[in-house]
Structures are given as structure tokens and as C-alpha cells.
C-alpha positions as CSV (number, residue, x, y, z in Angstrom):
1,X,105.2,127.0,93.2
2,X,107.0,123.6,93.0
3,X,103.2,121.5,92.2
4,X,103.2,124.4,89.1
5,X,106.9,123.6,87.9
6,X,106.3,120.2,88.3
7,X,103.4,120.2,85.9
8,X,104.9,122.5,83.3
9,X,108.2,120.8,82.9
10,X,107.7,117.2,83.7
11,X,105.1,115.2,81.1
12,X,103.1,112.8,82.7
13,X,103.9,113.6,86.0
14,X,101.5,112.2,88.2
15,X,102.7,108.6,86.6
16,X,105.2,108.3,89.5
17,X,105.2,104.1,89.1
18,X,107.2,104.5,85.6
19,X,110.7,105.0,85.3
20,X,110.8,107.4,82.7
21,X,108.7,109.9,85.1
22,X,111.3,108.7,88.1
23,X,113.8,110.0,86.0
24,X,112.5,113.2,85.0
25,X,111.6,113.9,88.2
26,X,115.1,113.5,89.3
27,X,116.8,115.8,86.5
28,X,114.0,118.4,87.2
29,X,115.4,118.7,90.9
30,X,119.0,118.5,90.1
31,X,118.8,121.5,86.8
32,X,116.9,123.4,89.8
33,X,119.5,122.7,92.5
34,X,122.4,123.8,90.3
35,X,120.7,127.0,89.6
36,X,119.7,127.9,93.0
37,X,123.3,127.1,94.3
38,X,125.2,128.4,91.4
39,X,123.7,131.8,92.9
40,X,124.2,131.7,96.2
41,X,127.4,130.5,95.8
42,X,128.3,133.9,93.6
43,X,126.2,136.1,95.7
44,X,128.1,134.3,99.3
45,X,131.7,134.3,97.7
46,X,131.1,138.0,96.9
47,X,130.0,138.8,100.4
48,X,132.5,136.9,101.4
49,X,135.2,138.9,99.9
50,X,133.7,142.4,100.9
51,X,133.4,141.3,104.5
52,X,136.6,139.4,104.7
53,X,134.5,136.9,106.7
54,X,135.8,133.4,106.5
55,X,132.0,131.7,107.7
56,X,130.5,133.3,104.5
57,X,133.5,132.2,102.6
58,X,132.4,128.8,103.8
59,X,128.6,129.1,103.6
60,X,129.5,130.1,100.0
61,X,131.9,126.7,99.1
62,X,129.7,124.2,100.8
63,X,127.1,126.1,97.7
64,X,129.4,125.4,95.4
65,X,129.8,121.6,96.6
66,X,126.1,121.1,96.6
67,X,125.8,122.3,93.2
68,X,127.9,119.4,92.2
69,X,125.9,117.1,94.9
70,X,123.1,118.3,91.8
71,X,125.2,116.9,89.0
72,X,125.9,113.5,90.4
73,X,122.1,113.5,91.4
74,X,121.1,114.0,87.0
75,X,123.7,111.1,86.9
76,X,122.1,108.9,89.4
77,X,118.4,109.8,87.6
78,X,119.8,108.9,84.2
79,X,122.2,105.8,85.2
80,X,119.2,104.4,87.5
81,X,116.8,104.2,84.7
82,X,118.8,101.8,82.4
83,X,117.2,98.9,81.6
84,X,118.6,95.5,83.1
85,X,121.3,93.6,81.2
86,X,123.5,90.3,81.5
87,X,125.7,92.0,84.2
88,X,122.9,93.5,86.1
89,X,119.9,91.3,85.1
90,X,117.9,93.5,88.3
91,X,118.4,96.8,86.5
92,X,120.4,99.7,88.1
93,X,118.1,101.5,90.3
94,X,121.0,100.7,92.9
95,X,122.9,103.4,91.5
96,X,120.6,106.0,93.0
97,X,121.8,105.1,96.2
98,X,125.8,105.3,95.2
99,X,124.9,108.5,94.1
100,X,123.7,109.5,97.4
101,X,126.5,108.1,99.3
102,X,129.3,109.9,96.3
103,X,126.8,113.2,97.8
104,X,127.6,112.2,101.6
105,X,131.6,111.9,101.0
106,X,131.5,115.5,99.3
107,X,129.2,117.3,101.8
108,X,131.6,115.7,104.1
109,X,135.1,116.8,102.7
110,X,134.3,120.4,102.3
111,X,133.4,120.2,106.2
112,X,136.2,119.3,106.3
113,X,138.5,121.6,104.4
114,X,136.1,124.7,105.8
115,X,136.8,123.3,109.1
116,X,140.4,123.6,109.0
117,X,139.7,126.8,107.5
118,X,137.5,128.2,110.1
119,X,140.5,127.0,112.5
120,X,143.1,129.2,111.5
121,X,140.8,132.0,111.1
122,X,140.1,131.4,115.2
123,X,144.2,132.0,115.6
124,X,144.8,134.2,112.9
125,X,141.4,136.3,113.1
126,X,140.7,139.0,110.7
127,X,137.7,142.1,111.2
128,X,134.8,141.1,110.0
129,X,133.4,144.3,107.5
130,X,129.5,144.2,106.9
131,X,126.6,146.1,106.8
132,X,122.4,146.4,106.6
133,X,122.3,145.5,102.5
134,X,124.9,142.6,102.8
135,X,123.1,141.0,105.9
136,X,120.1,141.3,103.8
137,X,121.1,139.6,100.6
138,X,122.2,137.0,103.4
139,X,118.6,136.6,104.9
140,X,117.1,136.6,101.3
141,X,119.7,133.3,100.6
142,X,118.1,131.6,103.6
143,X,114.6,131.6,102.1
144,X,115.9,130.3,98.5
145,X,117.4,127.3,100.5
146,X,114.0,127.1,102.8
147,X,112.6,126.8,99.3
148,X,115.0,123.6,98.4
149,X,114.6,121.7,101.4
150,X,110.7,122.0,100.6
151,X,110.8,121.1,97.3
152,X,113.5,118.8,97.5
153,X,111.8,116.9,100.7
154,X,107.9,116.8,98.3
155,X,109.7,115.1,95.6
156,X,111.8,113.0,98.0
157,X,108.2,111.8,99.5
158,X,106.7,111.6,96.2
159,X,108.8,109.6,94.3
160,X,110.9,108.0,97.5
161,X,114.0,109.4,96.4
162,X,116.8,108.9,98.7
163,X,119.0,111.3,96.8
164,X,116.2,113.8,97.3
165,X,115.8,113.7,100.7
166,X,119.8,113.9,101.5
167,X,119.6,117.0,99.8
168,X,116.6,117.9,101.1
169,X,118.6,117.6,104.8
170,X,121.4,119.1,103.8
171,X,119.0,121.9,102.1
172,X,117.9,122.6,105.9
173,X,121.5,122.3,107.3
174,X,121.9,125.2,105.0
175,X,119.4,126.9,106.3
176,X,120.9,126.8,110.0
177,X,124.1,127.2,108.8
178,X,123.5,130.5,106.9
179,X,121.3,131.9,109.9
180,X,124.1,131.2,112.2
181,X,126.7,133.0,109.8
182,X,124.1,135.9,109.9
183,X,124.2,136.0,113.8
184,X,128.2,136.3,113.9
185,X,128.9,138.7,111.2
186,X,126.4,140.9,113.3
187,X,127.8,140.4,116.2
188,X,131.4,140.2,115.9
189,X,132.4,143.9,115.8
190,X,131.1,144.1,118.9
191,X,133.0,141.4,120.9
192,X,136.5,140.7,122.1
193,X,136.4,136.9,120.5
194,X,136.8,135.3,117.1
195,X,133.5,135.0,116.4
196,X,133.5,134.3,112.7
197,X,135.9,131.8,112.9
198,X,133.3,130.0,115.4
199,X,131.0,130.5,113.5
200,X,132.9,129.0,110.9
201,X,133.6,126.0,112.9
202,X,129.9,125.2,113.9
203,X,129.2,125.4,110.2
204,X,131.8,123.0,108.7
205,X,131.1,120.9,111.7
206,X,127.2,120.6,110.5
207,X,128.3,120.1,107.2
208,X,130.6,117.0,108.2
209,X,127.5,115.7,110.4
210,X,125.2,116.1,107.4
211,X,127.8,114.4,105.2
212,X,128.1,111.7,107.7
213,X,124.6,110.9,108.5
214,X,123.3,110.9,105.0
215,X,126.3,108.1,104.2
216,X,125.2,106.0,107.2
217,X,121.5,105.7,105.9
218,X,122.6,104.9,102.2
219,X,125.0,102.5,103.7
220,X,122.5,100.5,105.8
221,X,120.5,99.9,102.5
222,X,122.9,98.9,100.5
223,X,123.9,96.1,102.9
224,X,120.6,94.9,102.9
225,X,117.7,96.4,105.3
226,X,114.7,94.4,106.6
227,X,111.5,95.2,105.1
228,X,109.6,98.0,107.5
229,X,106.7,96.0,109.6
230,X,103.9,98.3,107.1
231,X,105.3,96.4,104.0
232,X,105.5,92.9,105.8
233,X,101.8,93.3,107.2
234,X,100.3,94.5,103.7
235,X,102.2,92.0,102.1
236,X,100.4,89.5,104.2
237,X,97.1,90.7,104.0
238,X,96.9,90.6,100.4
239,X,98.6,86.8,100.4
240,X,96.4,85.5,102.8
241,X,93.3,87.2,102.0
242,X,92.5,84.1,99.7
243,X,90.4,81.9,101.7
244,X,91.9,78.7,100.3
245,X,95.5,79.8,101.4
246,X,96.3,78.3,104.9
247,X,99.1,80.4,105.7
248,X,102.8,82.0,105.1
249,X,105.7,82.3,106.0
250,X,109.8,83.1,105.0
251,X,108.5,86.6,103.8
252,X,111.8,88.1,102.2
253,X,112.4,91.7,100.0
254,X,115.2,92.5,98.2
255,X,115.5,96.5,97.1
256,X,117.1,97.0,94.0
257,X,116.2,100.6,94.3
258,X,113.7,102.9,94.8
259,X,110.4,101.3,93.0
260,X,112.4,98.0,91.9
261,X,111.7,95.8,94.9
262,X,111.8,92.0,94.4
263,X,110.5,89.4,97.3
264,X,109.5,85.9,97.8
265,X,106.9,84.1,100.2
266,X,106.0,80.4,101.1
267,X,102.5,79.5,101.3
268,X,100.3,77.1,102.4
269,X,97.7,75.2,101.0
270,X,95.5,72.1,101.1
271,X,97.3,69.0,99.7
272,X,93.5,68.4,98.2
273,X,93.7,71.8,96.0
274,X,94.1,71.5,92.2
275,X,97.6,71.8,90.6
276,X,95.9,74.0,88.1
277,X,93.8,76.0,90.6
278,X,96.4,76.6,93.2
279,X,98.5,78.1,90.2
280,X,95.7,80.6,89.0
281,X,95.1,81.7,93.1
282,X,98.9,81.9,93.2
283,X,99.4,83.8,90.2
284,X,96.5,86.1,90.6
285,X,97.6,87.1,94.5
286,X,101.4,88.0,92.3
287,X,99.6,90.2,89.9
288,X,97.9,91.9,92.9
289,X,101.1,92.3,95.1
290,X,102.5,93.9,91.8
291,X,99.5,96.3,91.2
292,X,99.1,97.9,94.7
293,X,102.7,97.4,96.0
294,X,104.9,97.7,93.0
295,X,106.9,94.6,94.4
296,X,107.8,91.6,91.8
297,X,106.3,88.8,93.7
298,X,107.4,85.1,93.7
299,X,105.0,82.8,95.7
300,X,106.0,79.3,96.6
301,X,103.3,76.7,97.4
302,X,103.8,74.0,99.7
């Protein structure tokens, strides 16, 4: 369903390289992300009421709060795609990673807020009220956020969107979260122990977790990651695949965002090679490093 949306609403889709596609690619995700979780959030917060259960009130919140996760995604799309300027002569494709970390620190305060929540409710507990239909409408929620974690995870590989794949995790988190909620509304008539508000807890817990552990990741690359061993080795086998070039070395990559990589190389060859020759093998193995890698290049002869 998602390869059919994708070709009906995004024009020139399978041009993943450009920007523009990037861009729509990331709007197309968030729109469908607000809708899916404006609607669970209603349905949830409605159950939630009706059973008096404070882990669906939570399940329904942390909806809520990744509907706005959505929002600052469409931000990060369109903010991302600017063109450089004097004060960022690299572009902005950097922002697509502060707007996955701005995502971490709000998955992580409303684990925070439902877990102090899901506390009291373990002191204070309350009957939890359900029956067949609600538990249903619950089940039928965990397949809707089945459904974002796969779509959200295809576009995440497609277009290596970090902001995709955090929500794509949290998406999943959902989906364990919602299941467990399911389990304790079931069970707790029948038991002598707060089970919602446990249930509560082991949600809002997860949530922090998620929250956490989407932050650390975004926070490694913006410090500055080393390029993966796959990059460095096909880096090196295009350089070096000139006969004339000796050898390399001082490999380094600079991500400027997903797609807007930049790197420089030291190579070696001949001290008998033409000026003019060694610039057209140098410049040729840049335009080559651009067209299969999508990486800007600079090659340094000694």
C-alpha cells in the first residue's frame, strides 16, 4: 500500500538523489503520521476515559506527542532542503538531524510525565472498566502503528532518513506498548495488584528508553562519526582503480546530512606524470566518486 501512495502523491519519486524528492518524501511521511496518530490518540483518550485506565490514557498522550514528533519532521524536510548561503555555505541538511534529536527530547518527556502518572495510579489505583469491543478497537490500533513502523522504516532505508527511522522505532515501541496495555486491562479485574498502573509504568519507561536511544544516535553524528568501513573501501576502489595512481591515503568524510556528504583524499602519483594529465585522471575519478556515491570529492595529488 505504501509503494502505491508513494507513487500517487510524490512526483518523481524514484529520483531519491534530488533534494526536492528528499523533501517530499519527508512531508508525505509526516501528513501520514499526523493522521494516523491524530486517530489513535482520539480513539485511546476515549477508551481511556470509559475504562478509567490510566495505561491507555498514556498509550493515548504518547499519540498525541508523536503527532507533533510528525510536525517537527515536515519542518526538518522543508528546513533541510534550503539551499546553502553565507552562514551555512554546506547547506542545511544538518537540520534533519536536530529535528530528530527535538523528536528524542519529546518522546522522552511524555515518558516522563506518563511515568509519574502511572506512579500514583500504582498508590492510588482505580478499577479498570472494559470490555470485548473496547479491547478490540485496541488490537485494531496496534496494526495502524504496525503499519507506520513499516512504512516509516521503507522510506527511512530508501531515502536514509534518520528522522524516519526514529519514528519508525518509536512506531514499533508503540506497537509493544499498546499490546502490553491490551494484556493488563484484560487482566486486571481479575487480580489483587495494580496492574494498570504497571502497565503504565513499563510503558512510559519504553517511551523514555525510545526517547533516549534515538537522541544518543543523532548525537553521535552530529559530533562527527567516522565513515563506515563499506564507504572507506568503495571510496578506495574507485580512487585507486586508475592504474597510473600509486596510492592513498588521509581518506576523511564530513556529513552535512543525509545525501550532502563532502570528503577529501591524498593521492599518489609519479613525479614523471603530466601536470595536465594528472588533473584530467584526478578530476575524472571526482566526477565518478560524485556519480556512484553522491559524495563531493576533493583529491589532492602528491
Amino acid at each position: 500500500m505504501i509503494k502505491w501512495l508513494i507513487k500517487n502523491f510524490i512526483k518523481d519519486h524514484q529520483n531519491i538523489e534530488n533534494h526536492s524528492v528528499r523533501e517530499s518524501y519527508g512531508v508525505f511521511s509526516g501528513v501520514l503520521g499526523i493522521l494516523c496518530n491524530v486517530f489513535l490518540f482520539a480513539i485511546k483518550l476515549i477508551i481511556g476515559f470509559m475504562t478509567q485506565s490510566i495505561a491507555i490514557t498514556s498509550d493515548a498522550f504518547n499519540n498525541l506527542m508523536d503527532t507533533g514528533s510528525s510536525i517537527v519532521a515536515i519542518i526538518g524536510a522543508k528546513v533541510s532542503n534550503r539551499d546553502a548561503d553565507q552562514e551555512h555555505p554546506f547547506g542545511h541538511g544538518r537540520f534533519e538531524y536536530i529535528a530528530s534529536l527535538i523528536i528524542s527530547f519529546i518522546i522522552a518527556m511524555v515518558g516522563f510525565e506518563l511515568f509519574k502518572s502511572a506512579i500514583d495510579k500504582i498508590i492510588n489505583p482505580v478499577a479498570v472498566n472494559t470490555n470485548v469491543i473496547l479491547s478490540s478497537i485496541l488490537v485494531g490500533s496496534v496494526l495502524i502503528k504496525l503499519w507506520m513502523y513499516a512504512y516509516n522504516k521503507y522510506i527511512g532505508n530508501l531515502i536514509d532518513s534518520p528522522v524516519n527511522k526514529a519514528t519508525a522505532s518509536d512506531s514499533l515501541n508503540d506497537v509493544l506498548a499498546t499490546s502490553a496495555v491490551i494484556v493488563s486491562t484484560l487482566v486486571d479485574p481479575f487480580v489483587n495488584i495494580p496492574l494498570d498502573g504497571i502497565a503504565g509504568l513499563i510503558v512510559s519507561s519504553l517511551i523514555m528508553f525510545t526517547g533516549y536511544s534515538i537522541a544518543k544516535d543523532t548525537v553521535k553524528i552530529l559530533l562527527g562519526m567516522s565513515p563506515s568501513e563499506e564507504l572507506v573501501e568503495r571510496i578506495m576502489v574507485i580512487v585507486t582503480s586508475n592504474p597510473l595512481i600509486k596510492g592513498a591515503h588521509d581518506l576523511k568524510v564530513h556529513d552535512y546530512g543525509p545525501g550532502r556528504s563532502i570528503a577529501s583524499i591524498h593521492t599518489e602519483l609519479s613525479d614523471q606524470t603530466n601536470i595536465v594529465k594528472a588533473h584530467a585522471i584526478i578530476d575524472g575519478l571526482e566526477k565518478q566518486v560524485m556519480r556512484e556515491l553522491g559524495i563531493d570529492l576533493v583529491i589532492h595529488v602528491d
